[in-house]
DSSP file (Angstrom, degrees, kcal/mol; ACC not computed):
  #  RESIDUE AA STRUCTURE BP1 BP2  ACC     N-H-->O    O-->H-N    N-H-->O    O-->H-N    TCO  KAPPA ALPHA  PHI   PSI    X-CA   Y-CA   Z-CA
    1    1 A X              0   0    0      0, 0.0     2,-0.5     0, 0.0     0, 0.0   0.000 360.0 360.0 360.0 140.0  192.8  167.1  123.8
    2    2 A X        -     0   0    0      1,-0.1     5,-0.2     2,-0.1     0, 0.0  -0.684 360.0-114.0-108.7 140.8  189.8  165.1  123.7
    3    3 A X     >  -     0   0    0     -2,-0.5     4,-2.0     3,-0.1     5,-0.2   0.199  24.6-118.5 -22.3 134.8  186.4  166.0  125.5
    4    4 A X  H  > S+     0   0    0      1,-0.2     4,-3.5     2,-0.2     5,-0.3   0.905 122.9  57.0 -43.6 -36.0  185.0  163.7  128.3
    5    5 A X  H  > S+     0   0    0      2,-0.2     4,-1.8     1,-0.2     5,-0.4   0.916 106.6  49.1 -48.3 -63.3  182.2  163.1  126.2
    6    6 A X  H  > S+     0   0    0      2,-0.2     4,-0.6     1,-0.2     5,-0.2   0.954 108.9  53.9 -27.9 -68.7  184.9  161.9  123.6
    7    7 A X  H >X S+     0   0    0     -4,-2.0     4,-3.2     1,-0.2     3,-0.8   0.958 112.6  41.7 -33.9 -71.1  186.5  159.7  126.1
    8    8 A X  H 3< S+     0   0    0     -4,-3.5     4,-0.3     1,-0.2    -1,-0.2   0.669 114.0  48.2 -75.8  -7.9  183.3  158.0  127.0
    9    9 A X  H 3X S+     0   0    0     -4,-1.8     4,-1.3    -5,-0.3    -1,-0.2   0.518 107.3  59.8 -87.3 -18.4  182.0  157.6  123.6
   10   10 A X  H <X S+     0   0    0     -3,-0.8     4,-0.9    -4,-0.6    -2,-0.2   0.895 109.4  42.0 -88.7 -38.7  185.4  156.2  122.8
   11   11 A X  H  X S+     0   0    0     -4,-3.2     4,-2.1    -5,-0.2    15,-0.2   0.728 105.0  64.0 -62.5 -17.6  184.9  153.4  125.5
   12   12 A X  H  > S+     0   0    0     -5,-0.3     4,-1.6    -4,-0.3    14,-1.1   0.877 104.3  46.1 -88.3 -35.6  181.7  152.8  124.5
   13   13 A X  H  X S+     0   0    0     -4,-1.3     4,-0.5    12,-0.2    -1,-0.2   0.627 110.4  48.9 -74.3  -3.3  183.1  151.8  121.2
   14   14 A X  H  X S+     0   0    0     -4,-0.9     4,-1.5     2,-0.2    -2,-0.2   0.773 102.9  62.2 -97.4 -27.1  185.5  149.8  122.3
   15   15 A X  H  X S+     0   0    0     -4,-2.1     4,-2.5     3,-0.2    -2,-0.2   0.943 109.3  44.9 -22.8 -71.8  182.8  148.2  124.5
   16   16 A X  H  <>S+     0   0    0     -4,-1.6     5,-0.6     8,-0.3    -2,-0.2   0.605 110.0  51.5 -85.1  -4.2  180.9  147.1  121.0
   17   17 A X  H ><5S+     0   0    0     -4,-0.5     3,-4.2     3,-0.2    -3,-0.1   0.766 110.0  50.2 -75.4 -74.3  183.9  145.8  119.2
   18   18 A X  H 3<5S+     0   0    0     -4,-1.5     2,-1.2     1,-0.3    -2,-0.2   0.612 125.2  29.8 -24.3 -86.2  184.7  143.5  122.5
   19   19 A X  T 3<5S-     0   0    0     -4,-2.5    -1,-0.3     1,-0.1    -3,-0.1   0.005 106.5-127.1 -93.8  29.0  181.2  142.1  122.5
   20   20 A X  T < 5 -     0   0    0     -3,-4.2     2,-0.2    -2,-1.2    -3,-0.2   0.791  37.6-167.5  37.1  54.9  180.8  142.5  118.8
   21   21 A X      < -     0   0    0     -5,-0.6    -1,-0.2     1,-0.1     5,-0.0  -0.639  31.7-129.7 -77.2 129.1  177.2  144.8  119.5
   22   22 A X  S    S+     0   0    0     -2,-0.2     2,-0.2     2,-0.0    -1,-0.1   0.199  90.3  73.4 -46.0   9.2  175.4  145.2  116.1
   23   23 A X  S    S-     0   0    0     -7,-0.1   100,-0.1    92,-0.1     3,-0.1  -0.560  99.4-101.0-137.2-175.6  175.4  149.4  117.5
   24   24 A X  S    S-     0   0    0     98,-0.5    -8,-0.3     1,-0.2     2,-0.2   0.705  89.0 -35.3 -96.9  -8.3  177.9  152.0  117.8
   25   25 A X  E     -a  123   0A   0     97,-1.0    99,-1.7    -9,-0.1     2,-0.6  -0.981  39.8-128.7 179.0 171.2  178.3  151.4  121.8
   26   26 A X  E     +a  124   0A   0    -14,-1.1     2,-0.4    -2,-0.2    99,-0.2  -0.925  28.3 179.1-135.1 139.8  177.1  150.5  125.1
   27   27 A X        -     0   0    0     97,-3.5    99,-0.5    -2,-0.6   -15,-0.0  -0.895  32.6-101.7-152.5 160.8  177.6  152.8  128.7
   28   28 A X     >  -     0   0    0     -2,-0.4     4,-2.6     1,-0.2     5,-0.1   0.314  36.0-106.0 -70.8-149.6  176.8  152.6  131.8
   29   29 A X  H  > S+     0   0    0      2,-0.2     4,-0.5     3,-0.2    -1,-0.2   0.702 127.9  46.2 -84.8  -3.3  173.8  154.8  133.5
   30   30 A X  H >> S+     0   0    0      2,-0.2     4,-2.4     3,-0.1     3,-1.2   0.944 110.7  57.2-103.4 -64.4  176.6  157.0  135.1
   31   31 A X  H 3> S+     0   0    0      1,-0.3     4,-3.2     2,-0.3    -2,-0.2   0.813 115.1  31.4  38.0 -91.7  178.2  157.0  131.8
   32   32 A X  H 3X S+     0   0    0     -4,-2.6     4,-1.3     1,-0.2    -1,-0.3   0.794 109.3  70.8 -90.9  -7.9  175.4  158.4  130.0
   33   33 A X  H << S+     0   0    0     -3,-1.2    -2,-0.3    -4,-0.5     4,-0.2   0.743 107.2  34.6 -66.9 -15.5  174.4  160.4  132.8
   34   34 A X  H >X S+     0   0    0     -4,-2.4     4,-1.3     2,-0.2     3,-1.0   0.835 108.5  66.1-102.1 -26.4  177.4  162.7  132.6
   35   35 A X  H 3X S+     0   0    0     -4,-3.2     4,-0.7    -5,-0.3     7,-0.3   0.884 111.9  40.7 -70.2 -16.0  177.3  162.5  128.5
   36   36 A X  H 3< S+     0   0    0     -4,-1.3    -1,-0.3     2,-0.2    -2,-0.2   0.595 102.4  62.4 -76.4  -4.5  173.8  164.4  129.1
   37   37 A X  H <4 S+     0   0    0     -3,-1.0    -2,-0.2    -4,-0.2    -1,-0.2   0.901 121.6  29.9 -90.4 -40.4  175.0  166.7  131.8
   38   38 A X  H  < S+     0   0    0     -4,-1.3     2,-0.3     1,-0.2    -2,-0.2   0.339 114.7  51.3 -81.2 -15.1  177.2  167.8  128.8
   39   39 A X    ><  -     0   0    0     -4,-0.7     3,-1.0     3,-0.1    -1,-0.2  -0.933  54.5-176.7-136.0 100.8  175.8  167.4  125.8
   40   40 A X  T 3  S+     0   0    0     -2,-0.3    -4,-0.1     1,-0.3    -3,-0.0  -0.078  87.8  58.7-124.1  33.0  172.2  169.0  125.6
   41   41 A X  T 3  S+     0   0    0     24,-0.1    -1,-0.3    55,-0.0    -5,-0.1   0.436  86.2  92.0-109.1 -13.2  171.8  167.6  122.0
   42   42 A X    <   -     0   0    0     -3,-1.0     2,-0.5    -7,-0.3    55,-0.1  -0.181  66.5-159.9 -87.9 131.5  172.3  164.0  123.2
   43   43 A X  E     -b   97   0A   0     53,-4.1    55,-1.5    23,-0.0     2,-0.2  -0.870  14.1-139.2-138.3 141.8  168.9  162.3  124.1
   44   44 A X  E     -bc  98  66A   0     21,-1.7    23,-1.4    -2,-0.5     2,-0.5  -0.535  20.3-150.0 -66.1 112.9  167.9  159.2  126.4
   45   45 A X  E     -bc  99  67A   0     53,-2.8    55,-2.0    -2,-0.2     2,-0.6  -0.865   4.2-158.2 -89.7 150.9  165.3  157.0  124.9
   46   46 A X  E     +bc 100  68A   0     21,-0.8    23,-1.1    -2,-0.5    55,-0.2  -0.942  18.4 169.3-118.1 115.3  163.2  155.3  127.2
   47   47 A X        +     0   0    0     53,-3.2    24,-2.3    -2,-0.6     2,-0.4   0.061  39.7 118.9 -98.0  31.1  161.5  152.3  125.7
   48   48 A X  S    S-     0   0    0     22,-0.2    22,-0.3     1,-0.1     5,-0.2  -0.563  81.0 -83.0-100.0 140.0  160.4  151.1  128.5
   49   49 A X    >>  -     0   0    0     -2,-0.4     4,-1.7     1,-0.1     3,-0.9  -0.105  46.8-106.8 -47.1 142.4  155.5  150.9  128.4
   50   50 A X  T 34 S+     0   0    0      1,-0.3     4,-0.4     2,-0.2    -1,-0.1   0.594 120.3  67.4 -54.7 -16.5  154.2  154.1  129.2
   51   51 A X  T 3> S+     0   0    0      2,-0.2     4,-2.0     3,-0.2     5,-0.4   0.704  88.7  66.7-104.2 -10.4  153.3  152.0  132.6
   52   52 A X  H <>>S+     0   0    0     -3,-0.9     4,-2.2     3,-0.2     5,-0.6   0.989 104.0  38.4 -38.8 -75.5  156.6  151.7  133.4
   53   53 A X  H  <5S+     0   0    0     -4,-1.7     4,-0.4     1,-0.2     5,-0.3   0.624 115.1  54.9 -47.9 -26.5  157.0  154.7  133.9
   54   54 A X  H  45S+     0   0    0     -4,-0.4    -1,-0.2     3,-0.1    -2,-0.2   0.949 122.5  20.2 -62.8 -63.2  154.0  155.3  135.4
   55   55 A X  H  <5S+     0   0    0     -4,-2.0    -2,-0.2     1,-0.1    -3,-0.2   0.943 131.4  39.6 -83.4 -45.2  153.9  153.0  138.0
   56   56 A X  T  <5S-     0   0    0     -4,-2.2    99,-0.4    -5,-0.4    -3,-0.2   0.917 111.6 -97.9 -79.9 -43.2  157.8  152.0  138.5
   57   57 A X      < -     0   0    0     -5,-0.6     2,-0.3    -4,-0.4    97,-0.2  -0.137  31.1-136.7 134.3 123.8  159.5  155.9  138.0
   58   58 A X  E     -E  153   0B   0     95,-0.6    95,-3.3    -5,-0.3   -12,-0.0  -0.902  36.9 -72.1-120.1 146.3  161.1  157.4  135.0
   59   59 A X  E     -E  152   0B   0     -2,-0.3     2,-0.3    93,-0.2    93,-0.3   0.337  33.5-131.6 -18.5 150.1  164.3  159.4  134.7
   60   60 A X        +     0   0    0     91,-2.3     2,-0.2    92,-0.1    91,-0.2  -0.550  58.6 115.3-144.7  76.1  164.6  162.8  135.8
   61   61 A X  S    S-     0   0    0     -2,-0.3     5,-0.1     1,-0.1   -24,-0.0  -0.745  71.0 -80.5-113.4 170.5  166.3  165.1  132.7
   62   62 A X    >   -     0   0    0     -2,-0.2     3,-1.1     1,-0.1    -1,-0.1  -0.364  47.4-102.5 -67.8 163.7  164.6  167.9  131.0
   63   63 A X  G >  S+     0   0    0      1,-0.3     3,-0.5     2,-0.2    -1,-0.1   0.617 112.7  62.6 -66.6 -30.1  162.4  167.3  128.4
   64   64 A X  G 3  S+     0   0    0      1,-0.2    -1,-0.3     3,-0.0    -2,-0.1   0.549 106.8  52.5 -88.0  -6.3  163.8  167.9  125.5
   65   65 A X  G <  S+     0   0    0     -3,-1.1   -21,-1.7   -22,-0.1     2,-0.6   0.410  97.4  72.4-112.4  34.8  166.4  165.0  126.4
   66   66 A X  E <   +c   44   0A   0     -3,-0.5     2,-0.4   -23,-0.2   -21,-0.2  -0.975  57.2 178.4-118.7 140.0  164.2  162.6  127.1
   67   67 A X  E     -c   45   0A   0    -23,-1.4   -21,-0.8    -2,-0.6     2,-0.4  -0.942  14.2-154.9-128.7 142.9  162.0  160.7  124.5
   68   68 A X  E     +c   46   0A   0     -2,-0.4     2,-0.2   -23,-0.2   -21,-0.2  -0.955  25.5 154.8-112.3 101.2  159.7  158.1  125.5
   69   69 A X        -     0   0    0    -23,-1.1   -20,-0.1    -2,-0.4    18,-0.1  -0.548  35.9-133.4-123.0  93.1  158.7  155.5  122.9
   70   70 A X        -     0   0    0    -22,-0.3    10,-0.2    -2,-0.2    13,-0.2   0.524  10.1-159.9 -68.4 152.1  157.7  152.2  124.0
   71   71 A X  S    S+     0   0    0    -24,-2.3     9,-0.7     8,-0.1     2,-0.3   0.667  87.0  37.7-104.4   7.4  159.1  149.1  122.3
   72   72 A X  E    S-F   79   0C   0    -25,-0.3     2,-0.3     7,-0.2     7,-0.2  -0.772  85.5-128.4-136.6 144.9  156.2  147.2  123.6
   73   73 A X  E >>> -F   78   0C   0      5,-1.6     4,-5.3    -2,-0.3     3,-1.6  -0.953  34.5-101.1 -72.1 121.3  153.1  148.3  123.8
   74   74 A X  T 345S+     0   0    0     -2,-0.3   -24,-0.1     1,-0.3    -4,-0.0  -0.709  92.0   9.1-101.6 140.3  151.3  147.9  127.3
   75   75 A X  T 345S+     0   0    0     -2,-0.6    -1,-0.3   -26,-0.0   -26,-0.0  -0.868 129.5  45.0 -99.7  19.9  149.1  145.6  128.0
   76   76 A X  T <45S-     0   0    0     -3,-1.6    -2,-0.2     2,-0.1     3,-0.1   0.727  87.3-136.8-104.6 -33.8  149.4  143.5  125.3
   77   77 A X  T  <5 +     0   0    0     -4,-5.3     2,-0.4     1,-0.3    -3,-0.2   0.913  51.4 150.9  73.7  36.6  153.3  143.2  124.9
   78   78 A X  E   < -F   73   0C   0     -5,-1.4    -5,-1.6     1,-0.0    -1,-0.3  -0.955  51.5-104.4-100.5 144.5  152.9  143.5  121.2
   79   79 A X  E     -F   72   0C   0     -2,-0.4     2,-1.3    -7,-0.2    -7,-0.2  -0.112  34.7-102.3 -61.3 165.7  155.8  145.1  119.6
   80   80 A X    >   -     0   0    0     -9,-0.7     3,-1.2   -10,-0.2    -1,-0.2  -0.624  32.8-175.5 -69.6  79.1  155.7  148.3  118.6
   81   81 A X  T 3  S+     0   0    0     -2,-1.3     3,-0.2     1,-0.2    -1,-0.1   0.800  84.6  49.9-103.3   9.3  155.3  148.8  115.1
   82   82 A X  T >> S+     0   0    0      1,-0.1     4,-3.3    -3,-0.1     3,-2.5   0.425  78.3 120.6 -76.3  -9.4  155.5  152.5  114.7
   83   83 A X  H <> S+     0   0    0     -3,-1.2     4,-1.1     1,-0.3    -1,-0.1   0.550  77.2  34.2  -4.3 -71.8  158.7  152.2  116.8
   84   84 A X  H 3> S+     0   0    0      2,-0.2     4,-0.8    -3,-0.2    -1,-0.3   0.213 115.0  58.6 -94.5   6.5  161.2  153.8  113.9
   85   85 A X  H <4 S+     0   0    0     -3,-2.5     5,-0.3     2,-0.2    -2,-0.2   0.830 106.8  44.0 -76.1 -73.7  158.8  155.9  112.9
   86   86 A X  H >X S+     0   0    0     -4,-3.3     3,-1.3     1,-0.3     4,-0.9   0.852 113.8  52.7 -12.8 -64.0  158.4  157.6  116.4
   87   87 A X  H >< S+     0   0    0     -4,-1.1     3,-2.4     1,-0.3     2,-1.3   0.912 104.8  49.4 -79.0 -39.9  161.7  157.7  116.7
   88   88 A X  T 3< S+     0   0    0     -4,-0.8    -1,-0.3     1,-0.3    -2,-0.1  -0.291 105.9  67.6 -95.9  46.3  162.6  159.7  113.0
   89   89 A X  T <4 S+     0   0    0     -2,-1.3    -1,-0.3    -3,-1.3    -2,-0.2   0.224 112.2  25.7 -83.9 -43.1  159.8  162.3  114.1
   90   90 A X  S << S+     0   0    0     -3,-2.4     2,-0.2    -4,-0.9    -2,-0.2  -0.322 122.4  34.7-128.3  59.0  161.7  163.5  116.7
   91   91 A X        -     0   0    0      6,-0.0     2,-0.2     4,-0.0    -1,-0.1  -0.728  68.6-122.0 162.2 155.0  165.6  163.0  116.0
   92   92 A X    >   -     0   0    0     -2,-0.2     3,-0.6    -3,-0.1    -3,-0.1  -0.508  36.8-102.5-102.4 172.9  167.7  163.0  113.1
   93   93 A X  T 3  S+     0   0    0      1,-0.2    27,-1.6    -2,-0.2    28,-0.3   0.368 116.3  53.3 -80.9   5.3  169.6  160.1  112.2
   94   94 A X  T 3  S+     0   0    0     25,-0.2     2,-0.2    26,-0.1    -1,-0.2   0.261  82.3 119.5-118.8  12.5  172.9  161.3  113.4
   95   95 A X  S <  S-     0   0    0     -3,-0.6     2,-1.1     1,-0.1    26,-0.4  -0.426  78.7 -95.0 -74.7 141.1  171.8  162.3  117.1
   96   96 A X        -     0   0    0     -2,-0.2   -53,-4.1    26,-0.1     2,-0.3  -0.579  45.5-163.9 -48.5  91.4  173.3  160.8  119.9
   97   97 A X  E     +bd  43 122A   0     24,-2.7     2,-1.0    -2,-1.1    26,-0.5  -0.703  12.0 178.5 -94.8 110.9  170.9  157.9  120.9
   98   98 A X  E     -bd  44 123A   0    -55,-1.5   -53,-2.8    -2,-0.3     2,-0.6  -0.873  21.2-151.1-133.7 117.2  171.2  156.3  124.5
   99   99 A X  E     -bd  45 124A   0     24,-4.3    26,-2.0    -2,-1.0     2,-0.2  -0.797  12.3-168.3-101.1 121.6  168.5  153.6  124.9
  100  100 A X  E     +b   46   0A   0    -55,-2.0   -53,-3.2    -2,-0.6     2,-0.3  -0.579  19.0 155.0-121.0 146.9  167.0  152.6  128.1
  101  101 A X        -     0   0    0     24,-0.2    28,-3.9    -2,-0.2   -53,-0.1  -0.864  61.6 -82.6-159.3 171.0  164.8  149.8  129.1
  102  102 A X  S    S-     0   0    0     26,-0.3    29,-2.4    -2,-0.3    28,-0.1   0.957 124.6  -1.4 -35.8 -60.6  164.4  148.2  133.1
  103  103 A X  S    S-     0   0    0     25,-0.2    24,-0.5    27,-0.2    25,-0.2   0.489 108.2 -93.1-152.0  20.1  167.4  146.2  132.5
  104  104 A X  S    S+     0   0    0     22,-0.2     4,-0.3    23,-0.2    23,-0.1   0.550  92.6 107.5 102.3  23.8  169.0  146.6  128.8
  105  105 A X  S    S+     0   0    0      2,-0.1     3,-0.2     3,-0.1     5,-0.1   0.950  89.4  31.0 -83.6 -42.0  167.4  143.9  127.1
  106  106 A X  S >> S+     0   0    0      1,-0.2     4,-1.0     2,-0.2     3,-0.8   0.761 118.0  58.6 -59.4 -33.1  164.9  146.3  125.0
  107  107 A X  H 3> S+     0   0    0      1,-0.3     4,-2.6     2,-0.2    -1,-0.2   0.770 104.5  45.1 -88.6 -21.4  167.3  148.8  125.0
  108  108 A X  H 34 S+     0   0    0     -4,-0.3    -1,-0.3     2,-0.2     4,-0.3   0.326 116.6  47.1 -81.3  -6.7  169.9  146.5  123.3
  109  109 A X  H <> S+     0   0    0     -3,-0.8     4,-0.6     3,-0.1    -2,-0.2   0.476 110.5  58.1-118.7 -19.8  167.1  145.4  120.7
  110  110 A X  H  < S+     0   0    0     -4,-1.0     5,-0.3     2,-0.2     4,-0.3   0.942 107.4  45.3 -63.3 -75.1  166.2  149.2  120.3
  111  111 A X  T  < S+     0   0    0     -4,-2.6     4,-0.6     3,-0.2    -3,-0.2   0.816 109.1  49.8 -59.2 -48.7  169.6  150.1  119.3
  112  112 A X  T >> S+     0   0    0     -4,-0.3     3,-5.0     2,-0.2     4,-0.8   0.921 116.2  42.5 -87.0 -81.0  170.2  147.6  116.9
  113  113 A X  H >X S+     0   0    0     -4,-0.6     2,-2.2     1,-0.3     3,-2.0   0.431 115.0  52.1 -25.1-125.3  166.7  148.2  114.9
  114  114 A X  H 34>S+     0   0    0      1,-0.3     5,-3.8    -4,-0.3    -1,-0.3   0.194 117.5  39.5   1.6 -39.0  167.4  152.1  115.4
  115  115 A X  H X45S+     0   0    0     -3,-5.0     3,-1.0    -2,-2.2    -1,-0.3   0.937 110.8  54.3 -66.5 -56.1  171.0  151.1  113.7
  116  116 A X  H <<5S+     0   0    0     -3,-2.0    -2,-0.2    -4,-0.8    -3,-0.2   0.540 111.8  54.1 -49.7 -20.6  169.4  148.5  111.0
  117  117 A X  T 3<5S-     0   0    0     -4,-0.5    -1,-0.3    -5,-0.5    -2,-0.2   0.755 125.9 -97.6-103.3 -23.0  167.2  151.7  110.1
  118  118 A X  T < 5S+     0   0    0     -3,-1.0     2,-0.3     1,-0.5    -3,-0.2   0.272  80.3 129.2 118.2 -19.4  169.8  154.1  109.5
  119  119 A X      < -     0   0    0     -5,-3.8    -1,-0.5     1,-0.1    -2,-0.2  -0.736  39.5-166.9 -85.9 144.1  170.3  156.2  112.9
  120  120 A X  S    S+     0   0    0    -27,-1.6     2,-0.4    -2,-0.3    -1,-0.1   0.199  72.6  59.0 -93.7   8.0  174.3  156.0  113.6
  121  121 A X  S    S+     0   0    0    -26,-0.4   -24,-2.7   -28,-0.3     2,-0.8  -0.763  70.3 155.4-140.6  80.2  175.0  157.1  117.0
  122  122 A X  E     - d   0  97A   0     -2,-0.4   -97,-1.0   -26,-0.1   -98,-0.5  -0.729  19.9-171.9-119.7 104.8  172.6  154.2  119.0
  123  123 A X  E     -ad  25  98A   0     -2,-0.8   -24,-4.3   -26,-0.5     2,-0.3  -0.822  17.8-136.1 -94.5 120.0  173.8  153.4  122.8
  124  124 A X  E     -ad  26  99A   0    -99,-1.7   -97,-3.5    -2,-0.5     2,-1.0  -0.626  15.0-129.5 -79.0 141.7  172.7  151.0  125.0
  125  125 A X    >   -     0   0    0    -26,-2.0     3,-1.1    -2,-0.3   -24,-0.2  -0.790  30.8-137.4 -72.3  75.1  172.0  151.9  128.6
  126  126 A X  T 3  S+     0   0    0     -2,-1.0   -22,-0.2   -99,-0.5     5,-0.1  -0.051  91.5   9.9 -26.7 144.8  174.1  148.9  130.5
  127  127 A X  T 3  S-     0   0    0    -24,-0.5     4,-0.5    17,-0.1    -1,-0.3   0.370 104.0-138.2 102.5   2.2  172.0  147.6  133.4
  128  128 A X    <   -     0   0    0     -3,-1.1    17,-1.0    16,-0.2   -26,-0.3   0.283  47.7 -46.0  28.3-159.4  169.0  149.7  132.0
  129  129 A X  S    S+     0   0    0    -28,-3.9    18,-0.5     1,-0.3    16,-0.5   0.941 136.0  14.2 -59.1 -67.7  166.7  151.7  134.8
  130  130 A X  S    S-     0   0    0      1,-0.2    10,-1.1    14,-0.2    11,-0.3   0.516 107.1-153.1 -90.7  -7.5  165.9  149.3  137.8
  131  131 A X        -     0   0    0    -29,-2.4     2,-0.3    -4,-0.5    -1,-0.2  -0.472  27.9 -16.8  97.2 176.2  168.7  146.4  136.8
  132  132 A X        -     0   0    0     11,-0.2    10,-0.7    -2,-0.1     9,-0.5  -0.653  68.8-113.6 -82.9 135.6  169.7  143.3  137.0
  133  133 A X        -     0   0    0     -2,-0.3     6,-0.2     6,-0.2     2,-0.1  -0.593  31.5-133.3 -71.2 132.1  168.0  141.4  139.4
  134  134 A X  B >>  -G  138   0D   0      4,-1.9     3,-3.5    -2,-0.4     4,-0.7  -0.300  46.6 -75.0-104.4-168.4  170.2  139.9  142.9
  135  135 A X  T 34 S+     0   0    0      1,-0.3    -1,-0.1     2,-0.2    -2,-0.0   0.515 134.5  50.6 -69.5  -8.3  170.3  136.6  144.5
  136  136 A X  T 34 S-     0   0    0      2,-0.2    -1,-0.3     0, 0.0     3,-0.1   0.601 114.3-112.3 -90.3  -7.0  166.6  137.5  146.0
  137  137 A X  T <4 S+     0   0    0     -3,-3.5     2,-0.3     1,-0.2    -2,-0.2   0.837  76.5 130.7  72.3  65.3  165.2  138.5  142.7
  138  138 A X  B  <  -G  134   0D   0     -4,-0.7    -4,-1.9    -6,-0.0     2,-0.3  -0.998  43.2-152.4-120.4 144.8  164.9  142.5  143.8
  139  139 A X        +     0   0    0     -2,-0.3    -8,-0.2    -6,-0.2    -6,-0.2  -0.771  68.4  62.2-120.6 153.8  166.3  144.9  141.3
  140  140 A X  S    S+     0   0    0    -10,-1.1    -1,-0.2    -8,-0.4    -9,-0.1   0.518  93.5  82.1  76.5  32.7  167.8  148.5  141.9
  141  141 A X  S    S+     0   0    0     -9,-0.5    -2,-0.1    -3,-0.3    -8,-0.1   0.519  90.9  33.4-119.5 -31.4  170.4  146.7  144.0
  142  142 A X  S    S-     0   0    0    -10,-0.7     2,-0.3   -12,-0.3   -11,-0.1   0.949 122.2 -23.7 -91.3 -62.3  173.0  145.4  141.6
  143  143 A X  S    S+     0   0    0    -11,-0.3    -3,-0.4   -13,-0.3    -1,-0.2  -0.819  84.1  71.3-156.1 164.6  173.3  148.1  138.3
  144  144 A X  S  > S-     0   0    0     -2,-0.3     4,-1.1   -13,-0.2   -15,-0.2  -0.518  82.5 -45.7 108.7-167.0  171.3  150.6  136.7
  145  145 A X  T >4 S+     0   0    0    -17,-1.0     3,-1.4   -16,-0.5     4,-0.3   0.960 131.0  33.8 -21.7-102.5  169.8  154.2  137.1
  146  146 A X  G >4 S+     0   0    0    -17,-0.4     3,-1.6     1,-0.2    -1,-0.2   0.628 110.3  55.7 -60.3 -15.2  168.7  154.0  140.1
  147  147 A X  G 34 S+     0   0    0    -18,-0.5    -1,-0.2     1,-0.2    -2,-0.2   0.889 111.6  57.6 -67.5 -26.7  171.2  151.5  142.2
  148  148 A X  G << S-     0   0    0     -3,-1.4    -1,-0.2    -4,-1.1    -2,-0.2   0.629 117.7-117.6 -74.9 -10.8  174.0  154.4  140.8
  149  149 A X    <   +     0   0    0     -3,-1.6     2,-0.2    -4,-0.3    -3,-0.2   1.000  57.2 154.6  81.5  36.4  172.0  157.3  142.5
  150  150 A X        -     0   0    0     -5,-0.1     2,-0.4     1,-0.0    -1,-0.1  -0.732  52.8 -81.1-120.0 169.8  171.0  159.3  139.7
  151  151 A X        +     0   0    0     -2,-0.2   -91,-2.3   -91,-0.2     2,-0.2  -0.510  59.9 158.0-102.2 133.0  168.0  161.6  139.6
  152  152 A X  E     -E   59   0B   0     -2,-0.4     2,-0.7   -93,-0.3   -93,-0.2  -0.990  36.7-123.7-149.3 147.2  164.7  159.9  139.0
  153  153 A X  E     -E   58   0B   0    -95,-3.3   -95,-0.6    -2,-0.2     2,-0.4  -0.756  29.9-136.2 -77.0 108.4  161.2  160.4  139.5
  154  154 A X              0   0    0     -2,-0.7   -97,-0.3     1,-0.2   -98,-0.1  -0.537 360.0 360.0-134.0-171.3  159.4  158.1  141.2
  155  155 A X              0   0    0     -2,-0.4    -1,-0.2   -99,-0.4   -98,-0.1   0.738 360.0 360.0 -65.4 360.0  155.7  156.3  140.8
């Protein structure tokens, strides 16, 4: 019988065939919040500037499943260009990757690079930390981390 962890990894591929993602899957924040309650190899990147986090609120797992490596660099918004270095410092290429941004656009340009390089298990974070923005522009009201209720620190 196969794991929840199985399950959701198995949706998550069926996720990137339907939207043909260059990566091995995408899930939501609840999604990859329960494949970390379960999996304590499985680690969250956050690529979101080190002032994101600062100032907006970053996730709230232990430390050894969290990575921070920005995919920008703040304040300039220059890409990153130690990016896949960072990341093959601290992960092997077959860990369980789940990539985070504000609202999955980096984190979907994360995985794919992370893929293109060799790591094989690269997940986008649906709806990334704060979300999609609604019909006022304010975000943590339609999808992500925080609209789901999941434990975060914040600024």
């Amino acid at each position: 019988m196969p794991t929840s962890n199985q399950i959701t990894l198995s949706l998550a591929h069926q996720r990137a065939q339907t939207e043909q993602l260059p990566y091995a899957g995408a899930v939501t924040a609840k999604e990859a919040y329960a494949l970390l309650q379960n999996d304590a190899d499985i680690k969250l990147v956050d690529v979101r500037t080190n002032a994101e986090r600062d100032w907006v609120g970053k996730v709230d797992l232990p430390a050894e499943q969290h990575l921070a490596v920005e995919w920008n660099q703040y304040p300039a918004g220059q890409p990153n260009a130690a990016f896949i270095t960072q990341l093959e410092k601290t992960v092997t290429k077959d860990t369980v990757l789940l990539f985070l941004c504000r609202s999955g656009v980096r984190s979907r340009h994360s995985a794919k690079l992370a893929t293109e390089n060799g790591f094989t298990q690269c997940y986008d974070i649906l709806g990334g930390f704060e979300g999609n923005k609604d019909s006022e522009g304010h975000r943590k009201t339609v999808d992500g981390w925080c609209k789901d209720g999941l434990p975060w620190i914040g600024a």
